[in-house]
N, C-alpha and C positions, 0 to 999 in steps of 0.2 A: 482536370489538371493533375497533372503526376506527381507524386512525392517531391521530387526534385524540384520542380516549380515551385510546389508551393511552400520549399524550404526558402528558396530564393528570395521570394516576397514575404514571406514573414519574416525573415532578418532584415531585407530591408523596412517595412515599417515598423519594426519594433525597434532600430537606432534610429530611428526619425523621432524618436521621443513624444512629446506633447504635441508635434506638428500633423500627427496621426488622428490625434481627437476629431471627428466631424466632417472627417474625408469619409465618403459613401464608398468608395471605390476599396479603402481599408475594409470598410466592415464588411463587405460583401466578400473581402479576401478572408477574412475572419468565419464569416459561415459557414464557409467549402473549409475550411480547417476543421471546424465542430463536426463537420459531419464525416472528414475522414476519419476523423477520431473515434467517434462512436461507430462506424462501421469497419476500425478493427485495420486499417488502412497504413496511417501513422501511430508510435505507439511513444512516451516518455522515453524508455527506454527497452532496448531488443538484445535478446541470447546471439556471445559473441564470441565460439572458439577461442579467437584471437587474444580476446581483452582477460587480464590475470583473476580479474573477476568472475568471467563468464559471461560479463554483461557490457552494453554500449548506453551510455548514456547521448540520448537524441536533445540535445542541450537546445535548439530551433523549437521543439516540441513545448519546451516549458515558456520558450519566448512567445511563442502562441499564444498560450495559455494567457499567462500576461496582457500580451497585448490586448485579447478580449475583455480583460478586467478595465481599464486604460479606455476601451472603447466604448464599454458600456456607462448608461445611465442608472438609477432609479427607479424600477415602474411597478405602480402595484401588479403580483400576480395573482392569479383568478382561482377559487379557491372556495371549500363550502362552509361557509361561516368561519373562516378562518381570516385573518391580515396577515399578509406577506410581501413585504420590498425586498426586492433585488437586482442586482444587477440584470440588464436588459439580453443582454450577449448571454447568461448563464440560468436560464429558468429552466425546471423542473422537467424532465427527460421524459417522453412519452412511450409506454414501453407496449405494444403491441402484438396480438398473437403470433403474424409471423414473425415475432424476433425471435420467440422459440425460450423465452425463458419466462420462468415462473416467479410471480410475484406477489403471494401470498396478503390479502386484504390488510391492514392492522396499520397505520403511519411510516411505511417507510419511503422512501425519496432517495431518486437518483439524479444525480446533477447532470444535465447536456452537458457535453463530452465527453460521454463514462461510455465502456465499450462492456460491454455484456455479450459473452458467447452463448449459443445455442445449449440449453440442457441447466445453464443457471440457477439458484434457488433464493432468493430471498427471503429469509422471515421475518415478519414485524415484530418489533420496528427496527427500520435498521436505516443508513446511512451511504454512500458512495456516493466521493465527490469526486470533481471533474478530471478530465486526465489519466481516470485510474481506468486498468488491464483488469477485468474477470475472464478468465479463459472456460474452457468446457468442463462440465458436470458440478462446477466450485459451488457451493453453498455460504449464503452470508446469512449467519443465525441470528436470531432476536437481540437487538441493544449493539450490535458489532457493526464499524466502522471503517469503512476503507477510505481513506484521504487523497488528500489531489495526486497525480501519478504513481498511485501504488500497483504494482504489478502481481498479479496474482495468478497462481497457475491451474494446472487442470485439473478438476478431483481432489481440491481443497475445500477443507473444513474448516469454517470461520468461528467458533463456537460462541455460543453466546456472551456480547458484553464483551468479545475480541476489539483490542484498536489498534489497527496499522496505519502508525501514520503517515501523513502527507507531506511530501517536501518538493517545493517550487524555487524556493530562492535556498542559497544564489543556486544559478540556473544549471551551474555543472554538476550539481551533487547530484550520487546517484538518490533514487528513491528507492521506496521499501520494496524487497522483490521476494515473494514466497513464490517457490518452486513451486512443480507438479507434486499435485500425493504427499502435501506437507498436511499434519491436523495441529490445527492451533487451539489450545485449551479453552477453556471460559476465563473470562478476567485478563488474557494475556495483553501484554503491548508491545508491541514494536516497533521502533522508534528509528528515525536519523540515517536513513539509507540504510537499514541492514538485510543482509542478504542471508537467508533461510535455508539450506539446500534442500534439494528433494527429497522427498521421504521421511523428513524430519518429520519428529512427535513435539510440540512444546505444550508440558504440562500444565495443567491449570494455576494461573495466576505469578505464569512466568514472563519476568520484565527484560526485555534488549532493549539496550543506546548503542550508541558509538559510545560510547563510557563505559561501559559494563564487561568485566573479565568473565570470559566462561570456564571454568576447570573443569576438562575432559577428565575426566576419572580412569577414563580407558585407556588413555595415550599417558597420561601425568604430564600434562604442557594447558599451559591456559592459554586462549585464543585471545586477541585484541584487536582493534580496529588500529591503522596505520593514518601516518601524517594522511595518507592520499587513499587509502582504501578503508571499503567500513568493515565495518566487523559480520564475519560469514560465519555462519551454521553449518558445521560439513553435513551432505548428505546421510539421511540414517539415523542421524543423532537424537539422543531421547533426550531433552532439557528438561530438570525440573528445577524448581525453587528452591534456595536453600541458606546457608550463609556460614559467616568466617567470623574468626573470632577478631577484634580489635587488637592490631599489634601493641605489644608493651612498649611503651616509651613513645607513642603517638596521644597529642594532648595535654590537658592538665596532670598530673599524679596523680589527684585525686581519683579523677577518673575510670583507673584501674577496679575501682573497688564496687563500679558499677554492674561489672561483669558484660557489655554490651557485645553484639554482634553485628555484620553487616549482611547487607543481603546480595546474595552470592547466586548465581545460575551457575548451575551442575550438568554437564553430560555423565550420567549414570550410566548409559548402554548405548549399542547402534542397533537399530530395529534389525528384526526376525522375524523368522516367519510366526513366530509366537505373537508377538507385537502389531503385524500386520492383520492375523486372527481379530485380534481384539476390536480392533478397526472396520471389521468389514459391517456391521452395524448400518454404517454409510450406506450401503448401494441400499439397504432397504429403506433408506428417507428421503433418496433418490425416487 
């Protein structure tokens, strides 16, 4: 079945609502979805010239998603002295030498419908759940998480204890999308559909929302996410942690005399070839 089909039929039994539960002919429409998913087939969302983002949000993609939630039961999975329920539609991804990617021994777990490309790295323990894009040579380091439809690019550095989250509802938001050749710190998060550009550096223990103003230091303009668009990372850009001082006359009076700050992400520089020096670290943990 082609993309197109199987757009077709999964909007239709995904506004069939609860009349979908226990139809075999849905879940069997449901399987061939999981499996274009993880074979990289269909994706959340796809690089879009067109779109002011760069990006297309495949909005049928997350109702997939959904819908397998909706179709699934309960069932114990199988497991070595361990107990684990879950949904029946969404158990534990089988990852095999020809997939081509490496999945280093230790608790980590990938969810069916997670698309992993060839050259991949896992360290334990780590996380990726369903719907989410690894693309080629990307590294997911020890305690680091990639959430439902997060899109991730080639020759990305997850660093340890990284969390990209996942966003499924409501179904048009984009989700998290790190470019190619982005290194995301240890401790970082990034949250609520934000989009990372390529080559970005984000320093460790730096936090993105859609809430969060970034102050370019190099332009003097802070970036923000819009009514309709999330908050984007230009290409290049070094983010680190940082913070602002409490405007005067925001709060109690008293308050002032707290001396408080906020925390603030900073674009300090756009990578160099100094910067990318620093980086290449990478191909040898590759």
């Amino acid at each position: 079945m082609n993309p197109a089909q199987l757009q077709s039929l999964v909007e239709r039994y995904f506004a069939s609502g609860p009349d979908a539960i226990g139809d075999p002919t849905a879940l069997d429409l449901f399987l061939e979805f999981r499996s274009a998913l993880e074979h990289g087939q269909i994706r959340a969302a796809c690089p879009d010239p067109a779109s002011p983002t760069g990006w297309k949000v495949n909005v049928w993609v997350k109702q997939g998603i959904l819908l397998g939630f909706r179709l699934g039961v309960l069932e114990d999975l199988p497991s070595a002295g361990f107990s684990f329920v879950d949904k029946s539609t969404f158990p534990p991804r089988r990852i095999t030498i020809s997939d081509g990617v490496r999945v280093v021994p230790g608790g980590s777990s990938i969810r069916a419908g997670a698309y992993l490309a060839r050259g991949v790295v896992c360290m334990p323990p780590m996380y990726v759940n369903t719907g989410s894009w690894i693309d080629e040579g990307t590294m997911v380091d020890s305690h680091a998480l990639v959430g439902s439809c997060a899109q991730i690019g080639k020759r990305v550095h997850l660093s340890a204890a990284a969390q990209i989250g996942g966003v499924l509802e409501p179904v048009n938001a984009s989700p998290v999308i790190i470019e190619d050749d982005v290194l995301v710190g240890g401790n970082c998060g990034v949250y609520e559909g934000t989009i990372v550009g390529r080559g970005a550096v984000l320093a460790a223990g730096t936090v993105l929302t859609r809430g969060t103003p970034v102050f370019d230091l190099v332009h003097g303009n802070v970036l923000r996410s819009g009514d309709d668009t999330p908050l984007i990372i230009p290409p290049n850009a070094v983010v680190v942690p940082g913070s602002r001082a409490v405007t005067r006359g925001k709060g109690h009076p008293n308050s002032q005399a707290w001396g408080l700050s906020l925390y603030a992400a900073v674009i300090v520089k756009y990578r160099d070839d100094k910067t990318s020096l620093s980086t290449t670290l990478e191909d040898l943990l590759r």
